[in-house]
Structures are given as C-alpha cells and as structure tokens.
TORKOL-447008 format. One line per 2 residues: number of its first residue (from 1); their letters; for each residue z, y, x of C-alpha. Coordinates in steps of 0.2 Angstrom, whole numbers, plus 2048, in hexadecimal, padded with zeros to 3 digits. Layout:
N
NUM = a = Z Y X; ...
This chain:
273
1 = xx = 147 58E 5D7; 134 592 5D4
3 = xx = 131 5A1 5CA; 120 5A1 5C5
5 = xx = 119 5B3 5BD; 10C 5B6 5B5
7 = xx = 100 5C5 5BD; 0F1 5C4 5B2
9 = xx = 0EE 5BA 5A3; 0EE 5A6 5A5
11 = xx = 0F2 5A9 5B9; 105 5A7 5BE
13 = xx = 10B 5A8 5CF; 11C 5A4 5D9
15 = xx = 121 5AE 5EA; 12A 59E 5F0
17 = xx = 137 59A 5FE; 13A 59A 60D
19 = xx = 12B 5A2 612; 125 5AA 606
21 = xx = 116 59F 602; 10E 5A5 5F3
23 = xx = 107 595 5E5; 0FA 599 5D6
25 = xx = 0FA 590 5C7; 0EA 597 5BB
27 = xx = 0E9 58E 5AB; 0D9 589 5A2
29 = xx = 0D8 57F 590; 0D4 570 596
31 = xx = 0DC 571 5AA; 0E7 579 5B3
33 = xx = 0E7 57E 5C7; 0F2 57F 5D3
35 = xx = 0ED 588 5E3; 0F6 583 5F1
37 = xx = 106 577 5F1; 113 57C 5FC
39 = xx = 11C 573 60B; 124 565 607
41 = xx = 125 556 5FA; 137 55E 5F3
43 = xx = 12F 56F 5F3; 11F 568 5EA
45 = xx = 129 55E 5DE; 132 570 5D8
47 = xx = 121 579 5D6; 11A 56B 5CB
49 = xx = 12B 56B 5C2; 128 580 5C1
51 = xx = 115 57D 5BA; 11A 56E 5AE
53 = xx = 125 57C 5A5; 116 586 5A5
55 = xx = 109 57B 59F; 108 567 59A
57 = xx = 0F4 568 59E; 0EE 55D 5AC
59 = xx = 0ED 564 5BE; 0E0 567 5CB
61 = xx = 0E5 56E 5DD; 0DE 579 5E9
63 = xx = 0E6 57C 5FA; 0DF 58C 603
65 = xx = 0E0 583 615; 0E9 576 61F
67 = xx = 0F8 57E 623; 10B 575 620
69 = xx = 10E 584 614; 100 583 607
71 = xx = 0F9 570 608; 107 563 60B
73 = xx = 110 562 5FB; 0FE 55E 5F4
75 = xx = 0FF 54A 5F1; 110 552 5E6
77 = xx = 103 55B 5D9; 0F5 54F 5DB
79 = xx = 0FF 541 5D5; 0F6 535 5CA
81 = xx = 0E6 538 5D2; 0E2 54B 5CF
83 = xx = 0D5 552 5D9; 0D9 55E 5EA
85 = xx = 0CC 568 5EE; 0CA 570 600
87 = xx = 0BE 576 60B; 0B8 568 618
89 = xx = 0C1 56D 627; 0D0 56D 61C
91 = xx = 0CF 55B 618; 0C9 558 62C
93 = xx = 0D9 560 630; 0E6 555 627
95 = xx = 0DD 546 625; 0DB 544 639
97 = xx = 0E8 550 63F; 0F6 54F 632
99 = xx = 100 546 63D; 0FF 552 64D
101 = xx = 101 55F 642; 110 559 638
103 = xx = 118 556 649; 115 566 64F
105 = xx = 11B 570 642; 129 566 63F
107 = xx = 12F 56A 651; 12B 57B 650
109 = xx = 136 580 640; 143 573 644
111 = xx = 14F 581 64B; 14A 58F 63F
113 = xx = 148 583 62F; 150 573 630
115 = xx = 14F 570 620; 13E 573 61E
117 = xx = 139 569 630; 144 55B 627
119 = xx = 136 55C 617; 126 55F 621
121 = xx = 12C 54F 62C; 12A 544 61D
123 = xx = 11D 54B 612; 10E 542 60A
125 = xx = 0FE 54A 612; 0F0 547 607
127 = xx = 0DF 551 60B; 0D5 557 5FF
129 = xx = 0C9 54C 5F8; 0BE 55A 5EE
131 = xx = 0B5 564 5FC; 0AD 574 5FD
133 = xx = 0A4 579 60B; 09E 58A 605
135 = xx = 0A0 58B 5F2; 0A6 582 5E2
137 = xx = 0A8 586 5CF; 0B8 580 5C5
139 = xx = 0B6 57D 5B4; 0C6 580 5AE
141 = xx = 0C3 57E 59A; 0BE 590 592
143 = xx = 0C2 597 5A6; 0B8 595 5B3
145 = xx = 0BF 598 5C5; 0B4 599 5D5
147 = xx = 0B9 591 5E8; 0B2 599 5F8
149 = xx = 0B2 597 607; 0AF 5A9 610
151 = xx = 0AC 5A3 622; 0B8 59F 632
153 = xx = 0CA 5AA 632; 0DC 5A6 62F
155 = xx = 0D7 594 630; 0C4 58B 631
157 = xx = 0C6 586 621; 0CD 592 615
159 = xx = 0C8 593 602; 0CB 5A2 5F8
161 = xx = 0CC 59D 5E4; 0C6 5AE 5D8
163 = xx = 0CA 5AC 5C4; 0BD 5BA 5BE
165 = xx = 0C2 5BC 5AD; 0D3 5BF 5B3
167 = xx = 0CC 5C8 5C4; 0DA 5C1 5CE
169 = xx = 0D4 5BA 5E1; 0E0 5AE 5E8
171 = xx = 0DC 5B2 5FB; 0E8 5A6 602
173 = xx = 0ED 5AD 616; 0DC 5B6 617
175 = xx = 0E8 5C2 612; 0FA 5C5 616
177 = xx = 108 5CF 60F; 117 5D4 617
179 = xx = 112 5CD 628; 105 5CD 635
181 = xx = 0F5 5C3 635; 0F9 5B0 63B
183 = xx = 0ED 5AC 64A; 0F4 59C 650
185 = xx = 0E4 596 647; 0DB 5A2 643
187 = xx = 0C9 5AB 64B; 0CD 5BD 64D
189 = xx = 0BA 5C1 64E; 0B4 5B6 63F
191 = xx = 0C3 5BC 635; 0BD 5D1 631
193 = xx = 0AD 5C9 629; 0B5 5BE 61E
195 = xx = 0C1 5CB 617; 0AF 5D5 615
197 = xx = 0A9 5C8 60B; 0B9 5C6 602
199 = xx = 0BA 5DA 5FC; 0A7 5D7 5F7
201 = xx = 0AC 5C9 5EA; 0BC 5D4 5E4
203 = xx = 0BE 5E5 5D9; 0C7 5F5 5DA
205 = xx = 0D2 5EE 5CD; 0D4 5DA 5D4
207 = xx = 0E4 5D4 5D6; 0E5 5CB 5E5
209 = xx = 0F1 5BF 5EA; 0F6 5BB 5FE
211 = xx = 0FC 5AC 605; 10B 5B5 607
213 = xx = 115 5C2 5FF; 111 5CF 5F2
215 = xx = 102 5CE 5E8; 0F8 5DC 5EE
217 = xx = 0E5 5E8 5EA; 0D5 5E8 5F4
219 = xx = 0DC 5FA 5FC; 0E7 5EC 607
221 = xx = 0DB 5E2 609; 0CF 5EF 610
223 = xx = 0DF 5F4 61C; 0E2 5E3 620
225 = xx = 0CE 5E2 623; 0CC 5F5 630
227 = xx = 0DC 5EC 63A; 0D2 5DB 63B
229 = xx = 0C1 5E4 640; 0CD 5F0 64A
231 = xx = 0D4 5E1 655; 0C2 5D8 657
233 = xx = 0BB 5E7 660; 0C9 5E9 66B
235 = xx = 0C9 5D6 66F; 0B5 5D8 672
237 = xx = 0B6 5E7 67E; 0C5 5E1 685
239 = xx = 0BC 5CD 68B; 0AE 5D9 68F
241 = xx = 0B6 5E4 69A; 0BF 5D7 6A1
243 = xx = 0D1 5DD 69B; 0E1 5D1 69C
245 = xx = 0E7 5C9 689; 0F6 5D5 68A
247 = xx = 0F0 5E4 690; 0E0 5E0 67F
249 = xx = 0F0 5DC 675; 0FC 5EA 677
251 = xx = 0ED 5F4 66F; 0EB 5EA 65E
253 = xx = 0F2 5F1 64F; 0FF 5E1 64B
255 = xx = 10E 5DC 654; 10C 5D8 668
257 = xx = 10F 5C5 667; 101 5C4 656
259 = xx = 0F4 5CC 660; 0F7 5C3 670
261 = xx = 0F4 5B4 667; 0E4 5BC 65F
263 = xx = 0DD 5C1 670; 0DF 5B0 677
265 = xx = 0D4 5A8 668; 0CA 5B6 669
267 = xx = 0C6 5B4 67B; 0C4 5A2 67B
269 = xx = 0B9 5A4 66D; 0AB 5B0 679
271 = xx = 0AF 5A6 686; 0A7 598 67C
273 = x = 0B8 58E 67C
C-alpha cells in the first residue's frame, strides 16, 4: 500500500517499497505533479491509485533521472498523454538505452527481487517528452514549482523540483538517506558542486526530500555535501599521486565497495575516459 503524507501544505509524499523510493505528489488548482514514478507498471498503477484518492486534477510528471527506481512506471501516470518532463540525458537514456538498461537491471535484482526483476522485465519505458536542459517553471494553477538541472552527480541528468511557497526541494538521489551515495552512475567530482548549488537554492527551514528514505534538512545535506567534497580530494590526490583504487578507497568516508566504485569513475573521469 502507498501511504502518501503530507509534509507541507499541498505536497504529499510516500516512502514506498522495496527500496525505499520516495514519490512526490504537489497539488496545484489547476494540475497536479507527480515526481517520479516508481519501478514498475503494477507499482505505478498503485501510486496513481494512492494520488487519485488524493486529488481527481489532471497529472503532470517529473522523473528526477533515468533510473528503473524513479522513471519506469512513467507511461502508468502519463497515461492519456500527459506530459513527462526530464532533463535531456534522461530522455537519451531510456529512449536509446531502455532496452540495455532494462535487461541489465533485470539480471541484477533477479536473485534479490524477483518480483521486482519480473515487473522491470515487462515495463513500459517512455522517456520524457518535456525537457530541461538547465531550468523550467511549472505552472501549477495558484503554485508555481521550478525544475533544475544543478550539473553532472548521481546521474548526468538529474532534475531537482523546488515548491517555494511550500519550501520543500525534492532532491531526488542527489541526496540519500539511510544509505551511501550511489556511484554506479554517478561523477564523484561533479557531484560536491551540485549539492553546492543545491544548499544555495534551499533555506535553513527547507524540507528536503531524498530519493530515498527520511525526509531530511539542509544540515544533511551539507554532511552529505563535506563527505562528497571529502571523497573528490582523496580521489584527486590519490590519481595524482599515482595511488591504486583500493588503497584511495579504503580512505573515503562511505562503505569500502561505494568508494571503490567512486574512485574508478573518478579516475576514468581525469584520465579523460
């Protein structure tokens, strides 16, 4: 069942299972958005069943990045031809990549969810269609709501979605709560900035609301933020000095197999890979 609470005025979110993906639904007068859309078609066929006893008003998604997690139930909440909106490396991902990606995923939670491998075998990928490269307003009806894209860092298309008269930020896994950093994508030494410029847009007060887990405050954030930075200067010293990935990695301030995997992006990325 999706429980969705509300944490600020018109601004309702659901931790959902199995992991723990957070979903958004901010309600305007004349719209109402959903930011990001779970795993699969059943999952995203309960989340539209959780907003439609919410709010009757017509729907506009957002998906924070490409991943299975937070973009493949979206043809489920776009149905009838609402708009998706995304950055463009987003879109690139799943409209040329869906495929790869499905089957890859698919093999690599087969054993741990095979339920969830089962969904994400036969999902309906649809990319978004409404793009923003660095910046987009949403007219909600009486609510605006703002899109951003913050730079390169869990993914190289992640959107951030801020409701300023609610002063909620929806920071999808630019932040993460209640486990380390995800670098399979990422870029560890893109990532420290983007959080920089994501504190900038935010207040002390801001709730803000991570891909996954417990809604949390900018104090986390700036955490989240001195780890990051922490990590890129050991990952810059360490290429420079000619260090080996697990030596740089036993040094980072996350779990030994989340910073191995930062270290190898990270060293690719100043070897120009």
């Amino acid at each position: 069942m999706i429980d969705l609470r509300a944490v600020a005025d018109g601004v309702l979110v659901a931790r959902t299972d199995p992991l723990d993906v957070n979903v958004t639904l901010v309600l305007g007068d004349d719209t109402a958005l959903v930011v990001d859309t779970l795993s699969t078609d059943r999952q995203a066929h309960e989340l539209r069943d959780a907003v439609r006893a919410v709010t009757a008003l017509p729907l506009t998604v957002a998906v924070t990045h490409f991943h299975f997690d937070h973009s493949f139930g979206a043809s489920v909440l776009a149905d009838g031809g609402r708009p998706v909106w995304g950055h463009p490396r987003c879109a690139a991902e799943l409209a040329d990549r869906g495929g790869h990606w499905r089957a890859r995923w698919h093999r690599e939670w087969a054993s741990a969810q095979p339920d969830l491998a089962a969904g994400l075998a036969t999902a309906t990928i649809q990319p978004p269609d409404r793009l923003v490269p660095d910046a987009a307003t949403l007219d909600l009806g009486g609510r605006t709501v703002t899109l951003s894209h913050l730079g390169r860092a869990h993914t190289d298309g992640d959107l951030v979605v801020y409701v300023p008269d609610a002063d909620v930020l929806i920071a999808g896994d630019l932040v993460e709560e209640g486990n380390p950093p995800d670098f399979s994508d990422a870029y560890p030494l893109e990532w420290p900035e983007a959080l920089q410029r994501l504190l900038r847009m935010a207040s002390s007060s801001t709730v803000v609301i991570p891909g996954h887990g417990a809604q949390v405050g900018t104090g986390f954030v700036a955490k989240q933020h001195e780890q990051l930075a922490a990590l890129d200067w050991l990952i810059r010293h360490g290429h420079r000095d000619g260090a080996t990935v697990d030596k740089v990695a036993a040094r980072g301030p996350y779990p030994l197999d989340a910073c191995r995997t930062a270290v190898v992006r990270g060293f690719d990325a100043l070897d120009g890979a």
